[in-house]
C-alpha positions as CSV (number, residue, x, y, z in Angstrom):
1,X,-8.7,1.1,-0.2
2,X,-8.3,0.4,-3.9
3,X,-8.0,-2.7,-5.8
4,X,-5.0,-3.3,-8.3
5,X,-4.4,-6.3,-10.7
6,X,-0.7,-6.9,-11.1
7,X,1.4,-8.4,-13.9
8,X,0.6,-11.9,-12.6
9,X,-2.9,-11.6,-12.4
10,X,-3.1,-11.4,-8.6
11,X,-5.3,-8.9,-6.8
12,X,-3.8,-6.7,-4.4
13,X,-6.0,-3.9,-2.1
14,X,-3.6,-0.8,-1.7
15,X,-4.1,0.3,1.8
16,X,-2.7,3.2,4.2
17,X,-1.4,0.9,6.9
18,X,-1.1,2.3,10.7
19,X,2.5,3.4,11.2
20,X,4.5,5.9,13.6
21,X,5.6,8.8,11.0
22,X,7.5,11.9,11.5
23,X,7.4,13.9,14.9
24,X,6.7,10.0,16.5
25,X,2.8,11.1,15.2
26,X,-0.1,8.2,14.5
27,X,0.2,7.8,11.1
28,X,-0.2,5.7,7.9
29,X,2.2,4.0,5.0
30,X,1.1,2.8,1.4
31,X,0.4,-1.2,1.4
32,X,-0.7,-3.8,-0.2
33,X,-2.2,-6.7,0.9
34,X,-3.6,-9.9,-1.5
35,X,-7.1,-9.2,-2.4
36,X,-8.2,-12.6,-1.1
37,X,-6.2,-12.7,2.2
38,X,-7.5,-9.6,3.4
39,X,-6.3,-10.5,7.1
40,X,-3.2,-11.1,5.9
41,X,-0.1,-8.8,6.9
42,X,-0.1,-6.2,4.3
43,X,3.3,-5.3,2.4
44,X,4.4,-2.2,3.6
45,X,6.4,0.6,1.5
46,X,8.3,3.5,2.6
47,X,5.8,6.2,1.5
48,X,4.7,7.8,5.1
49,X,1.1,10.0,5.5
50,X,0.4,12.2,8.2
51,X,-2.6,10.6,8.5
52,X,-5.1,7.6,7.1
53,X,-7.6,10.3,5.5
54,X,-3.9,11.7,3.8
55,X,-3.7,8.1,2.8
56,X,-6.9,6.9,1.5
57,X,-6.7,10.9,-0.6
58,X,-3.7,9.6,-2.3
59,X,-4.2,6.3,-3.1
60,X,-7.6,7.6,-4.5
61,X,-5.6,9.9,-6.8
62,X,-2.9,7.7,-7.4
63,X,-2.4,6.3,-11.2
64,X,-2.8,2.6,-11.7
65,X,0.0,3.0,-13.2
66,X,1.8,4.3,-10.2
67,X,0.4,2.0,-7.6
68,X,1.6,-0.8,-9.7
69,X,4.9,0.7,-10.0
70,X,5.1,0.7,-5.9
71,X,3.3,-2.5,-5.5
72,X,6.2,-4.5,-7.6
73,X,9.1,-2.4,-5.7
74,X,6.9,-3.2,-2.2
75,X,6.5,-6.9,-3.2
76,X,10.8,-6.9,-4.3
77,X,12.0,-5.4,-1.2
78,X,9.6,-7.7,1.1
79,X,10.9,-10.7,-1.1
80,X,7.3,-11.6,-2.3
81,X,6.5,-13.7,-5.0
């Protein structure tokens, strides 16, 4: 998990959320979820990992820059303000 502020000033935690990837296998998406709801359902993206330590690698590595990039698509395609 990894905390990013977007251009509003909300916190978000980018997360590698359980998901059923490739080959039907256990696996994990990108996420986001608000900082402060953090059992709230998190805002899913289309960027599959074989698994949640392939996920919490590339979010680690991931550029702010990046993560803010997919949090603004995530947050446009699930219609989130």
């Amino acid at each position: 998990m990894r905390q990013i502020t977007d251009g509003q000033g909300r916190v978000w935690e980018a997360v590698g959320a359980d998901e059923v990837v490739a080959h039907m296998r256990k696996g994990a998406v990108l996420a986001f979820r608000p900082a402060d709801e953090p059992a709230s359902e998190p805002v899913r993206t289309t960027i599959a990992f074989n698994s949640q330590a392939a996920a919490e690698l590339a979010i680690r590595s991931m550029s702010e820059k990046d993560l803010l990039r997919r949090l603004d698509w995530a947050k446009t395609s699930a219609g989130v303000v």
